[in-house]
Backbone as XML, in Angstrom:
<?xml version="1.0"?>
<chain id="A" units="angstrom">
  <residue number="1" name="UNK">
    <atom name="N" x="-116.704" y="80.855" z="64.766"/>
    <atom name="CA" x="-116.628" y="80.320" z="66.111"/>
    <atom name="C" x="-115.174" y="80.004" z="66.478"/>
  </residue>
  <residue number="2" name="UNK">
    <atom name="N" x="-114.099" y="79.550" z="65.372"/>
    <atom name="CA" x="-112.985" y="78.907" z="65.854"/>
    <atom name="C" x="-112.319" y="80.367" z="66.030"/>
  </residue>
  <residue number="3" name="UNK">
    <atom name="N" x="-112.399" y="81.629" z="65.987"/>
    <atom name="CA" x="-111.699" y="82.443" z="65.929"/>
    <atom name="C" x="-112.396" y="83.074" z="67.734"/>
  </residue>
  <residue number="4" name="UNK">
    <atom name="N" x="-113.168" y="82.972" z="68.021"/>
    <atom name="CA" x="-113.152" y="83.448" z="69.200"/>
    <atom name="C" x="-113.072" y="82.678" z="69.979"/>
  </residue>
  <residue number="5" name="UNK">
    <atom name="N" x="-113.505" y="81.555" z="70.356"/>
    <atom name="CA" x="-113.192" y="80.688" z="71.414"/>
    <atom name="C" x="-111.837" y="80.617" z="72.378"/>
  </residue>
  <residue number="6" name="UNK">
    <atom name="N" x="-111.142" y="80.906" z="71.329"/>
    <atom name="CA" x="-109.811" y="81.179" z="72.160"/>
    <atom name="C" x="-109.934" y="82.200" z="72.982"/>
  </residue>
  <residue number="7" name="UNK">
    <atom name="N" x="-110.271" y="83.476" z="72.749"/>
    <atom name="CA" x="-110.368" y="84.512" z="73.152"/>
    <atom name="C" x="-111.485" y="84.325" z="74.971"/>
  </residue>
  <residue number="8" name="UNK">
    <atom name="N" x="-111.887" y="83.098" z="75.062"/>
    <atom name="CA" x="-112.718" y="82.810" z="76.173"/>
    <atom name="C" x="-112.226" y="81.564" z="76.868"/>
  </residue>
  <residue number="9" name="UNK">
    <atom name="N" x="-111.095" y="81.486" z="76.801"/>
    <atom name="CA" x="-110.419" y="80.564" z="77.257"/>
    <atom name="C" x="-110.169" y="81.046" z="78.948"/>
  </residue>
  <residue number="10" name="UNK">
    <atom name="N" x="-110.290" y="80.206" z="79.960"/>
    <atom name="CA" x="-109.862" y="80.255" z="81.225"/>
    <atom name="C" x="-108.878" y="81.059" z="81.371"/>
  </residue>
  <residue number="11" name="UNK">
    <atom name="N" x="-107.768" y="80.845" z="80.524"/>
    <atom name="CA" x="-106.255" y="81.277" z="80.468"/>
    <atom name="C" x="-106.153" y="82.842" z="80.231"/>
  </residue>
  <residue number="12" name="UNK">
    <atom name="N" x="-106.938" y="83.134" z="79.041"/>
    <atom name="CA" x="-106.848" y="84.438" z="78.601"/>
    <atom name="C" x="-107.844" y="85.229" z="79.250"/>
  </residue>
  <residue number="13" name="UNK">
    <atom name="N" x="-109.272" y="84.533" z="79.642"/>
    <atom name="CA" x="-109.416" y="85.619" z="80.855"/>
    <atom name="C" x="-108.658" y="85.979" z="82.148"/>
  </residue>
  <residue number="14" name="UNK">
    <atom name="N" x="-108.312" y="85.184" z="82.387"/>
    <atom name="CA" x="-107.410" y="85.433" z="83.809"/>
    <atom name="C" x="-106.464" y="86.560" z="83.071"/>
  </residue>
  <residue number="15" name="UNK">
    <atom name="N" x="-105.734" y="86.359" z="82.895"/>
    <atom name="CA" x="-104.644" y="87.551" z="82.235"/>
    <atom name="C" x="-105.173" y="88.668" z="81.858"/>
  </residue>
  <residue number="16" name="UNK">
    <atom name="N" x="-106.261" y="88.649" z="81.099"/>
    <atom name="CA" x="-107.245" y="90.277" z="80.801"/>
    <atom name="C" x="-107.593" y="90.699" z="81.949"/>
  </residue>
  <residue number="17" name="UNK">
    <atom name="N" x="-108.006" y="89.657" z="83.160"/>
    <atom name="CA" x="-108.767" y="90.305" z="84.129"/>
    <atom name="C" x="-106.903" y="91.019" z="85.254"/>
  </residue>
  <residue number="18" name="UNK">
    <atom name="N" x="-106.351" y="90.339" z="85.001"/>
    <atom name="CA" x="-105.433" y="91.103" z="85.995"/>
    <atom name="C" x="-104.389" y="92.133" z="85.207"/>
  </residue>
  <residue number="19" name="UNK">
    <atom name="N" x="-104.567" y="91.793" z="84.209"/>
    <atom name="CA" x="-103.667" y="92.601" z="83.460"/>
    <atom name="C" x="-104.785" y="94.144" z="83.101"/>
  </residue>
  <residue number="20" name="UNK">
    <atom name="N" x="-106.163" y="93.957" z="82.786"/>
    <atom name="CA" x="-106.726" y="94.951" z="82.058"/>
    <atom name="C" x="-107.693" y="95.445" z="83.152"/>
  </residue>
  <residue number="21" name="UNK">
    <atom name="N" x="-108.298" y="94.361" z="83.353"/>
    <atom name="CA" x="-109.966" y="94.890" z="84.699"/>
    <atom name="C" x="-109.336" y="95.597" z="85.601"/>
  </residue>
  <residue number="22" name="UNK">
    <atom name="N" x="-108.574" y="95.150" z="86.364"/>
    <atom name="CA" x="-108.050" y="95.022" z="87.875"/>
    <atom name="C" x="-107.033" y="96.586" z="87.893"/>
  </residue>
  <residue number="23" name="UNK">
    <atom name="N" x="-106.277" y="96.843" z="87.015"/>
    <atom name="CA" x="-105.468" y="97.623" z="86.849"/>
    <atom name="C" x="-106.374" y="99.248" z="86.368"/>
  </residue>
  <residue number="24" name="UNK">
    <atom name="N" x="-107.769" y="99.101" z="85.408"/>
    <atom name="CA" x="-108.418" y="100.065" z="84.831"/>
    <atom name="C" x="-109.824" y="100.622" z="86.752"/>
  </residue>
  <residue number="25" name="UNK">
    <atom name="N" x="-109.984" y="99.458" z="87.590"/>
    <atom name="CA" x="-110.279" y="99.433" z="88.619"/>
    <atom name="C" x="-109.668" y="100.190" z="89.570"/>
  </residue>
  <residue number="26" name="UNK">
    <atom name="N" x="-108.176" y="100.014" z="89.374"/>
    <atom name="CA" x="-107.560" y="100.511" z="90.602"/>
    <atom name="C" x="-107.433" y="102.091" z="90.431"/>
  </residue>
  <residue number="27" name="UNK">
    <atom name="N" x="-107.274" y="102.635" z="88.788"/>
    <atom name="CA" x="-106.832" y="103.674" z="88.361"/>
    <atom name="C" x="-108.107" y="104.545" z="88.873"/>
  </residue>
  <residue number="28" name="UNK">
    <atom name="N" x="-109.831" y="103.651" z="88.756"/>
    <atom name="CA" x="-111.109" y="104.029" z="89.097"/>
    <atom name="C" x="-111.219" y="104.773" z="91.088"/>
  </residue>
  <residue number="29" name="UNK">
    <atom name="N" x="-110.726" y="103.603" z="91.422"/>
    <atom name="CA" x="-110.796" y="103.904" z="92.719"/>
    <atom name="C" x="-109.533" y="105.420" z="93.169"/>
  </residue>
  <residue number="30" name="UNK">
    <atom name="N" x="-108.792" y="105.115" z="92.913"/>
    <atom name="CA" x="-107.558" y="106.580" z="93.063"/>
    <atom name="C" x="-108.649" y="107.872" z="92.394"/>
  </residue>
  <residue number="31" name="UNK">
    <atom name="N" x="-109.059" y="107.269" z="91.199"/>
    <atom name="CA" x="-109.857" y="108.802" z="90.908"/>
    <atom name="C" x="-111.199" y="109.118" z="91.934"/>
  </residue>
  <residue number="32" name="UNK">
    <atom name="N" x="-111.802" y="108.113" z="92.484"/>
    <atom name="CA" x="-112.354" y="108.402" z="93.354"/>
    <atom name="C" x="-112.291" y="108.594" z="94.636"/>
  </residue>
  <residue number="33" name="UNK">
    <atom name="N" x="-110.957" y="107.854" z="95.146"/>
    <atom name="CA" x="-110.336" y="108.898" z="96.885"/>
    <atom name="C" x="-110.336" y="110.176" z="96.317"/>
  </residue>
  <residue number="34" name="UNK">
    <atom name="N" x="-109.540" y="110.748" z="95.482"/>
    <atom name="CA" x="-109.288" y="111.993" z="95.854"/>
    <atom name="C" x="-110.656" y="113.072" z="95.475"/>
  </residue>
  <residue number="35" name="UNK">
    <atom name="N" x="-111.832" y="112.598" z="95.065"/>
    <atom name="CA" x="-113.457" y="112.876" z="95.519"/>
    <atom name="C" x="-113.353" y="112.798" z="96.689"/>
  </residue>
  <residue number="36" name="UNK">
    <atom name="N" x="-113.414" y="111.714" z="97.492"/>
    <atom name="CA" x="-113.686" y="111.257" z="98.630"/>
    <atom name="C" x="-113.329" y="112.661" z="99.376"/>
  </residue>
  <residue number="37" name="UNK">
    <atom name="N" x="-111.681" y="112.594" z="99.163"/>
    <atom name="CA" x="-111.191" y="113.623" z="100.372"/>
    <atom name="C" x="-111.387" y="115.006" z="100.218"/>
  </residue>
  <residue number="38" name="UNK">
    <atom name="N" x="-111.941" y="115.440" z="99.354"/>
    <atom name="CA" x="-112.361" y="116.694" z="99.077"/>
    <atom name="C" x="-113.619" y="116.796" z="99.164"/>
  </residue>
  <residue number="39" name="UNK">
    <atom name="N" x="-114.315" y="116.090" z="99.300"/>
    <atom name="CA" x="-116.014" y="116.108" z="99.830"/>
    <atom name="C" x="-116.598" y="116.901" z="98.126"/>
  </residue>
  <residue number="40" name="UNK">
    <atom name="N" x="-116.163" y="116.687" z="97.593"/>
    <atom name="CA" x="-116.595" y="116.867" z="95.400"/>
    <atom name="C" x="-117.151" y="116.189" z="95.335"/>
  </residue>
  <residue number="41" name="UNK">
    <atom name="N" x="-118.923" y="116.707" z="94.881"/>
    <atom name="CA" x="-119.672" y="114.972" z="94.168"/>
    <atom name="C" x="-119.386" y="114.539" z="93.065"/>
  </residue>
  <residue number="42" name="UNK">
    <atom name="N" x="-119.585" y="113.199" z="92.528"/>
    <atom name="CA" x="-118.943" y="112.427" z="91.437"/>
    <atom name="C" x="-119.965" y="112.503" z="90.512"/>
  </residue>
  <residue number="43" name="UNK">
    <atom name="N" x="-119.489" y="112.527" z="89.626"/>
    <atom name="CA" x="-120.937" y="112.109" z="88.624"/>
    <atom name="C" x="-120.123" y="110.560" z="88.153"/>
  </residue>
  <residue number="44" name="UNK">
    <atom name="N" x="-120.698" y="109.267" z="88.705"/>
    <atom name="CA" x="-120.773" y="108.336" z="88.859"/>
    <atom name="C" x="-120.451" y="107.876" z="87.473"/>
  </residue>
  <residue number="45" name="UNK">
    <atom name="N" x="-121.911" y="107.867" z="86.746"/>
    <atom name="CA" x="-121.881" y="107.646" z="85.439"/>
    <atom name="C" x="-120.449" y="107.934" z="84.351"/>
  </residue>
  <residue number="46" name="UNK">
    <atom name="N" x="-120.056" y="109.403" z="84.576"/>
    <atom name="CA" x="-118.996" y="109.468" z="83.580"/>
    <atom name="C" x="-117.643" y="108.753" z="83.924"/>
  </residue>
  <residue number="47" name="UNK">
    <atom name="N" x="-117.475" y="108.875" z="85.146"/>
    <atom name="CA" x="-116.527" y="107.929" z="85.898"/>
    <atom name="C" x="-116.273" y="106.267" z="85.558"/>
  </residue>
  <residue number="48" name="UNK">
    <atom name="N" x="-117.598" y="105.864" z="85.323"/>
    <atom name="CA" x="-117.503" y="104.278" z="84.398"/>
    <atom name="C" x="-117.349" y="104.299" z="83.091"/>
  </residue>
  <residue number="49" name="UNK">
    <atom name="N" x="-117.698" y="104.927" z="82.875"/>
    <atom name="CA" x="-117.821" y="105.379" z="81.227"/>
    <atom name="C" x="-116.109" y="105.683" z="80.643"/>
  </residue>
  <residue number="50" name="UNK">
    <atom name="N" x="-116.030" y="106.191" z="81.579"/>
    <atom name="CA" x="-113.963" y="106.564" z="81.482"/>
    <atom name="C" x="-113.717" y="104.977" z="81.704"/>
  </residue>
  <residue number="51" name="UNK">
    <atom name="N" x="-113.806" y="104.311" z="82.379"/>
    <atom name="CA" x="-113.167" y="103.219" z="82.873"/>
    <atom name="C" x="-113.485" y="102.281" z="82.099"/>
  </residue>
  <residue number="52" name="UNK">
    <atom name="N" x="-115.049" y="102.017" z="81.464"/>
    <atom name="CA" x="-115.250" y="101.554" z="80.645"/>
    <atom name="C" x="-114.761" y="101.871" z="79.367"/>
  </residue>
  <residue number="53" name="UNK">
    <atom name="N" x="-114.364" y="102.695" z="78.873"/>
    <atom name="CA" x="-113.268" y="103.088" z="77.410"/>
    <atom name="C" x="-111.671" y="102.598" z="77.475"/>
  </residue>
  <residue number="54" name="UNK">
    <atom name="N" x="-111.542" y="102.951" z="78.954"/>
    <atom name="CA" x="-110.048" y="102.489" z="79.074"/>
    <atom name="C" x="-109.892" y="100.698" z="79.195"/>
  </residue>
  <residue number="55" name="UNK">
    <atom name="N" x="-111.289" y="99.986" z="79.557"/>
    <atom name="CA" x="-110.961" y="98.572" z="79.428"/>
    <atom name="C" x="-111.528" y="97.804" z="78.076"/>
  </residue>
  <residue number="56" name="UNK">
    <atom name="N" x="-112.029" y="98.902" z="77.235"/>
    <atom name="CA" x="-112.338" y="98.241" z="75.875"/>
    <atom name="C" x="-111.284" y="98.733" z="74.860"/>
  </residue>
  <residue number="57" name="UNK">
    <atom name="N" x="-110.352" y="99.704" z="75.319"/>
    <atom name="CA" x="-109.448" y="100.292" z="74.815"/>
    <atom name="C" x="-108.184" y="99.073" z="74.517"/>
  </residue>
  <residue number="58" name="UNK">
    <atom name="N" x="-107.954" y="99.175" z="75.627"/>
    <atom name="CA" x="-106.800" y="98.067" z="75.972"/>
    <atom name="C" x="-107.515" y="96.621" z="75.828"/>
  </residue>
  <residue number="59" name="UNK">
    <atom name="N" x="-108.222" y="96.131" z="75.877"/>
    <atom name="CA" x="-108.775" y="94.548" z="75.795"/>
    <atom name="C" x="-108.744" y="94.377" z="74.384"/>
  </residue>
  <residue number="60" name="UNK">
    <atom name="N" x="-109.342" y="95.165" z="73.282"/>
    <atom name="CA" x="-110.151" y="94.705" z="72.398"/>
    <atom name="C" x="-108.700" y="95.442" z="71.035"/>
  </residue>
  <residue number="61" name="UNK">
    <atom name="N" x="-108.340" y="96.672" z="71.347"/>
    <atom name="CA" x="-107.528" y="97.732" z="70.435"/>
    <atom name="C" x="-105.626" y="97.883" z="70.659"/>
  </residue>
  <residue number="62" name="UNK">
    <atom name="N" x="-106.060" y="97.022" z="72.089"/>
    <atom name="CA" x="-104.470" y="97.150" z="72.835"/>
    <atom name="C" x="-103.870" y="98.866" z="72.517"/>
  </residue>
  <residue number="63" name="UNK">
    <atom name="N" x="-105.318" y="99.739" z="73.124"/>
    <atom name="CA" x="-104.519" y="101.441" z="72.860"/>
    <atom name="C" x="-104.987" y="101.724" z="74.247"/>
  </residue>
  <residue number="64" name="UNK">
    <atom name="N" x="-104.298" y="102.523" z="75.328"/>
    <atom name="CA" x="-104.770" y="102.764" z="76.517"/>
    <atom name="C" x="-104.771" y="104.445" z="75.932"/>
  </residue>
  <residue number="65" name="UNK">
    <atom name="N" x="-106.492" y="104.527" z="76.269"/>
    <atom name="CA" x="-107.255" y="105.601" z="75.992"/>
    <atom name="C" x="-106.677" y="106.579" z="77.264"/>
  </residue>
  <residue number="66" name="UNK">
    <atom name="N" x="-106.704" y="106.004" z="78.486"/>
    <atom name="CA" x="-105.974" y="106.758" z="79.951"/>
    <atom name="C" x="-107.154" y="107.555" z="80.493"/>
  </residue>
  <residue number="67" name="UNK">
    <atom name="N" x="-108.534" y="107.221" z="80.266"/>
    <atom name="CA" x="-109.426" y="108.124" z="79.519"/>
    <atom name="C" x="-109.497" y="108.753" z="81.598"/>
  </residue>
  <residue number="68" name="UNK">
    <atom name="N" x="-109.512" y="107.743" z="82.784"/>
    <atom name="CA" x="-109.131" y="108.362" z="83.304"/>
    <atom name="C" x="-108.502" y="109.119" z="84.569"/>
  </residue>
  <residue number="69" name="UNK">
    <atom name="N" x="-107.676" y="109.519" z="83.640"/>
    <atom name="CA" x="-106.231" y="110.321" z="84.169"/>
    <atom name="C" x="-105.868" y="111.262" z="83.129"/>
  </residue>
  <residue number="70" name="UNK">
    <atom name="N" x="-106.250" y="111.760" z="82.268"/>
    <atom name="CA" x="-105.919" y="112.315" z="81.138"/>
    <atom name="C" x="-107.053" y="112.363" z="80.340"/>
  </residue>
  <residue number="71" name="UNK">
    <atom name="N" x="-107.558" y="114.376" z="79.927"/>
    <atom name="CA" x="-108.338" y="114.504" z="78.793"/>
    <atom name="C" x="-107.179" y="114.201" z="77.904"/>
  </residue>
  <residue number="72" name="UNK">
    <atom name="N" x="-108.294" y="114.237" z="76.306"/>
    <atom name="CA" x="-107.612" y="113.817" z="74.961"/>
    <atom name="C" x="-108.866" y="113.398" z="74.144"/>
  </residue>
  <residue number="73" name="UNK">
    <atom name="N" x="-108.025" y="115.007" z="72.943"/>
    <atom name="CA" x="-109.238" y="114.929" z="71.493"/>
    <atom name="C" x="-109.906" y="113.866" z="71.400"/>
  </residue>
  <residue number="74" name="UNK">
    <atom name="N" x="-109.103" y="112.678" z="71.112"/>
    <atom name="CA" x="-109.345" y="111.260" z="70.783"/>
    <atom name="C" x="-110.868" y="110.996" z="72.096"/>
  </residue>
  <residue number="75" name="UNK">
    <atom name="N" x="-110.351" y="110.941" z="73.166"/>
    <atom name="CA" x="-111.293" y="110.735" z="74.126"/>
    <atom name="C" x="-113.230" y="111.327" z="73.525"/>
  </residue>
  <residue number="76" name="UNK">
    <atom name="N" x="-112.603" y="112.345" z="73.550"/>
    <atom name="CA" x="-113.894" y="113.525" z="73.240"/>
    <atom name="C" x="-114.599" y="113.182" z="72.011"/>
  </residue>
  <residue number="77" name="UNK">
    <atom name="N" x="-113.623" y="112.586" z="70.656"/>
    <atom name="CA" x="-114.411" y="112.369" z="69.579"/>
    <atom name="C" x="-115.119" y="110.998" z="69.805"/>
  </residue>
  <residue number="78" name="UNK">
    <atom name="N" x="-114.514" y="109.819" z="70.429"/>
    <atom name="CA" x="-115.010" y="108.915" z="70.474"/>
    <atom name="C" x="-116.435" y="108.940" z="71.480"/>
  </residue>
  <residue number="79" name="UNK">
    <atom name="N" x="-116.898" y="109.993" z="72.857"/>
    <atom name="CA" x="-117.392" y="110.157" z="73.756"/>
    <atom name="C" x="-118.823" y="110.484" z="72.784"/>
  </residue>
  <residue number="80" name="UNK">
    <atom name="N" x="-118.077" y="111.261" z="71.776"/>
    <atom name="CA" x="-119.275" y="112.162" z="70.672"/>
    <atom name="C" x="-119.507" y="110.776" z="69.728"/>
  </residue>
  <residue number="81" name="UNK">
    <atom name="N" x="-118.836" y="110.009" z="69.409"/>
    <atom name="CA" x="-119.667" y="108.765" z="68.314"/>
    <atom name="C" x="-120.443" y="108.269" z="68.953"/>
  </residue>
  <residue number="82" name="UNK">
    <atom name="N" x="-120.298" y="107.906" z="69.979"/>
    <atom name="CA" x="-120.853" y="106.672" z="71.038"/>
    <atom name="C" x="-122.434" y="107.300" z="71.524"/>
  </residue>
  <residue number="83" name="UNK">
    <atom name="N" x="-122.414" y="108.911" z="71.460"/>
    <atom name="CA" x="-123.540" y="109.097" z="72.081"/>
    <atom name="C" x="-124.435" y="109.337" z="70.578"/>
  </residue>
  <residue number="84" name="UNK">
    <atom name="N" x="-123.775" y="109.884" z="69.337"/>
    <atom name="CA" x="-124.600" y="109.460" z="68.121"/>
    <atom name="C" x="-124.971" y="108.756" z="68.038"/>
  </residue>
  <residue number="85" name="UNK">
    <atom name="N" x="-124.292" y="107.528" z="68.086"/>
    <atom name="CA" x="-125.127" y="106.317" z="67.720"/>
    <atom name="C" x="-125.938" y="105.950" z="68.985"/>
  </residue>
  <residue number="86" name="UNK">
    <atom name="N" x="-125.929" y="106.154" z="70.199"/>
    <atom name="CA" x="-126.790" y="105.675" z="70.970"/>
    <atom name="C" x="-128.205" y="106.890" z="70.692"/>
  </residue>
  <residue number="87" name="UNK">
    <atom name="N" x="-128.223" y="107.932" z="70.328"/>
    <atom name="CA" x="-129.210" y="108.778" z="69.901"/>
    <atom name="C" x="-130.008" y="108.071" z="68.948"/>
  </residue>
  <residue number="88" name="UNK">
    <atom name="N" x="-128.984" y="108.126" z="67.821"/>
    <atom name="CA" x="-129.698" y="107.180" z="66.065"/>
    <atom name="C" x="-130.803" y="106.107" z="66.980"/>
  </residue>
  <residue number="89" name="UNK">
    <atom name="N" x="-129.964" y="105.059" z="67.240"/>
    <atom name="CA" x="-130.603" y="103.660" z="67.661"/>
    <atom name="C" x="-131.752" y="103.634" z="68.915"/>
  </residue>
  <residue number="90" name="UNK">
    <atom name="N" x="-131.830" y="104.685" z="69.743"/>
    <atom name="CA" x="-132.820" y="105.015" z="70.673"/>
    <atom name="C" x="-134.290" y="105.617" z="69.733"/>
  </residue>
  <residue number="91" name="UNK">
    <atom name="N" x="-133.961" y="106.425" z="68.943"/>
    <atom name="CA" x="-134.952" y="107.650" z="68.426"/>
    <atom name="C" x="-136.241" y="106.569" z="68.305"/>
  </residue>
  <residue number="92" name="UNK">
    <atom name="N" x="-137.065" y="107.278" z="68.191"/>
    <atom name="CA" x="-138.428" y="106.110" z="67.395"/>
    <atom name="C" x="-138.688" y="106.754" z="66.528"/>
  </residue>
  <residue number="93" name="UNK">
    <atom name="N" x="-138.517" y="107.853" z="65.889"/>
    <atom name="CA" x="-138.347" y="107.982" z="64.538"/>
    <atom name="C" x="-137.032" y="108.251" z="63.469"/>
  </residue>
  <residue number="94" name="UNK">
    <atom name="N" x="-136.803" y="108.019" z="62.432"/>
    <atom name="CA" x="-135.602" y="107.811" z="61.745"/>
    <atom name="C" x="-134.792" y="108.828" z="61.669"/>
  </residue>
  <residue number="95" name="UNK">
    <atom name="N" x="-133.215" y="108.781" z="61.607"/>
    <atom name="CA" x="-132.696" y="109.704" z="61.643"/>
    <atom name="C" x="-132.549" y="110.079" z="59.944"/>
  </residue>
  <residue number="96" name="UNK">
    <atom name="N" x="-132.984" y="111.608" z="59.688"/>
    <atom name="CA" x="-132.746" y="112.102" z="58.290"/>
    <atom name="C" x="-132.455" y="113.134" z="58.356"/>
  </residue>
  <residue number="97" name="UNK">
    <atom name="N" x="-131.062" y="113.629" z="57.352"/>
    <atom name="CA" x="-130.635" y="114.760" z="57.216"/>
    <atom name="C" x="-131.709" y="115.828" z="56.471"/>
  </residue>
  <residue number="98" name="UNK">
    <atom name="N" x="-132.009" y="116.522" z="56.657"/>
    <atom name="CA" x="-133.175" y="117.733" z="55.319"/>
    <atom name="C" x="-132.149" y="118.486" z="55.597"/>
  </residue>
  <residue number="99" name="UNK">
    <atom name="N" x="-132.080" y="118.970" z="53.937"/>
    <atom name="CA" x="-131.744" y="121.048" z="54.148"/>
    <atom name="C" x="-132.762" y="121.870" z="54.408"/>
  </residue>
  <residue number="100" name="UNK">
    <atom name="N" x="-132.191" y="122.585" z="54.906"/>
    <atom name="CA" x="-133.119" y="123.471" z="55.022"/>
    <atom name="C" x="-133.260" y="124.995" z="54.455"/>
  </residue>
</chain>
């Protein structure tokens, strides 16, 4: 407990939120004018999902993923863990390797 509390301090959210939210937000919205002005539909979902990597990137790892404004391997392998394990932990039956 004494190791995170700090981390939820008034002080240090304010600073994450303008330093990390606000800034991974604005980068969100620019990627979505230039949808806008081209009449391109969004796929919504991957669009947070970028934004959401780039603010757990920088909050939690202090690494800006850039996830987006910039493809990158890194991006793609982590895109591929995240949906393994959300596969594993969804399935209702167990995940097992067989040979075959």
């Amino acid at each position: 407990r004494r190791a995170v509390v700090p981390s939820l301090h008034k002080r240090f959210l304010s600073v994450m939120v303008d330093k990390v939210f606000c800034k991974c937000a604005e980068r969100l919205v620019e990627k979505l004018e230039t949808y806008a002005l081209s009449g391109e539909p969004v796929n919504m979902e991957a669009r947070f999902s970028q934004m959401t990597l780039d603010v757990i990137g920088l909050s939690l790892f202090n690494y800006n993923f850039d996830s987006l404004t910039s493809d990158s391997p890194v991006i793609d392998a982590v895109y591929t863990a995240l949906k393994e394990a959300e596969a594993r932990s969804t399935d209702l039956l167990p995940y097992w390797q067989v040979g075959l």
